[in-house]
C-alpha positions, 0 to 999 in steps of 0.5 A, a space after each residue: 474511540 474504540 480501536 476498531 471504530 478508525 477501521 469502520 470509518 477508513 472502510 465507510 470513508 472509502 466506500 463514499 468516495 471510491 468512484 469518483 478515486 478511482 476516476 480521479 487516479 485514471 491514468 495518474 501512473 503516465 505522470 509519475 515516472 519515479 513511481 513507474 520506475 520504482 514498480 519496474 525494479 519491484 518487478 524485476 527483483 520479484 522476477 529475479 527471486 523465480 516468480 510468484 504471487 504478490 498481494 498488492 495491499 490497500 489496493 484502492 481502485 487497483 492502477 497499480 495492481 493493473 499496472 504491475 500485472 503489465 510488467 509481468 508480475 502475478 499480482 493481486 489486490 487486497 483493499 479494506 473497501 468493498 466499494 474500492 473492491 467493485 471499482 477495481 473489479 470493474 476497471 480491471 477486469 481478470 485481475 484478482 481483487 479481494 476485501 481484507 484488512 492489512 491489520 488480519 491478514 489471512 493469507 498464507 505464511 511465506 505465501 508471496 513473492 513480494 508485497 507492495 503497500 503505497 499510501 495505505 498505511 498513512 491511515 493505521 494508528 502508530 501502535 498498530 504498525 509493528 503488528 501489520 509488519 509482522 503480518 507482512 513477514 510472515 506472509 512473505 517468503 525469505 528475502 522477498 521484497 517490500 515496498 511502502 509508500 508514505 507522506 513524510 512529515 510528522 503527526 496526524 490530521 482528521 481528513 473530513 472531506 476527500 476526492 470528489 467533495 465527499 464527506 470522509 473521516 480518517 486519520 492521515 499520519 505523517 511519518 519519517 523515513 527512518 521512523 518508518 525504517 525502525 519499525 521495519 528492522 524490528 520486523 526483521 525486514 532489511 532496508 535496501 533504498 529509500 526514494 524521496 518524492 517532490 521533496 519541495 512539497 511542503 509534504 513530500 512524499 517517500 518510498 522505501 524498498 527493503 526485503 525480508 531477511 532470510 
């Protein structure tokens, strides 16, 4: 597979489902109250360092970006679908959505007051994690924070059909806690707490809050 072709295909796959997610996820943050709780503290501690942009990245069909514009925080999309793009722009209208990869992130450097990434990077290789890392430091200004969410677990199946029946192909990667803590230290990012999500399901999920060091 050449390196890009896993791109083209999460980008395709994610085009041919993105109504039927974005009807499927409506309404799914009422009955995910660690999740909300979660996104409360992310809020708060981006309130805290004085404000500013943050970039919600693998926005999706954009609930959470929606929902963190409710707690007050100056937040924006970034999905590598155009067509989650135009369900996010539809569902949320006012709110920022913008068609860009976490792999070549434009922004500019220590331009974010935080950066969330919720089930986003399940799809990225392993190899290509420590680079998206290092775009998400230096986007960030010091002491920033980061939140990621994650299916815990270990390897990697091809998922060929997702929400609504349709047909998709992408890599789904399972990854632990502390592998995922590894990477982010070598990043020069600093690991405030880790949350474990339905830990009886038999793929759980996580998410960890940690912060750029100064």
């Amino acid at each position: 597979m050449n390196e890009n072709d896993w791109l083209a295909d999460t980008r395709a796959s994610y085009d041919t489902v993105a109504a039927d997610y974005a009807e499927l996820r409506r309404g799914a943050l009422a009955e995910q109250p660690w999740l909300r709780a979660a996104l409360g503290l992310f809020a708060e501690q981006v309130s805290a360092a004085g404000g500013g942009r943050v970039a919600d990245i693998g926005c999706g069909s954009g609930t959470v970006t929606a929902h963190l514009r409710t707690l007050g925080v100056d937040a924006f999309g970034i999905d590598l679908s155009p067509g989650m793009v135009e369900t996010a722009r539809r569902d949320h209208p006012g709110v920022r959505f913008d068609v860009g990869s976490m792999t070549d992130l434009t922004l500019p450097t220590g331009s974010l007051a935080g950066l969330l990434a919720y089930w986003s990077l399940i799809h990225l290789p392993d190899d290509e994690v420590p680079t998206v890392l290092d775009h998400f430091h230096r986007v960030l200004r010091p002491g920033a924070p980061l939140q990621l969410g994650f299916h815990v677990g270990d390897g990697s199946r091809l998922k060929t059909q997702g929400y609504g029946g349709h047909p998709m192909r992408v890599r789904v990667h399972r990854r632990r806690p502390e592998r995922m803590a590894d990477w982010l230290h070598a990043a020069d990012f600093e690991i405030e707490a880790q949350l474990l999500l339905d830990p009886t399901n038999p793929v759980p999920q996580a998410l960890l809050h940690a912060h750029r060091r100064r």
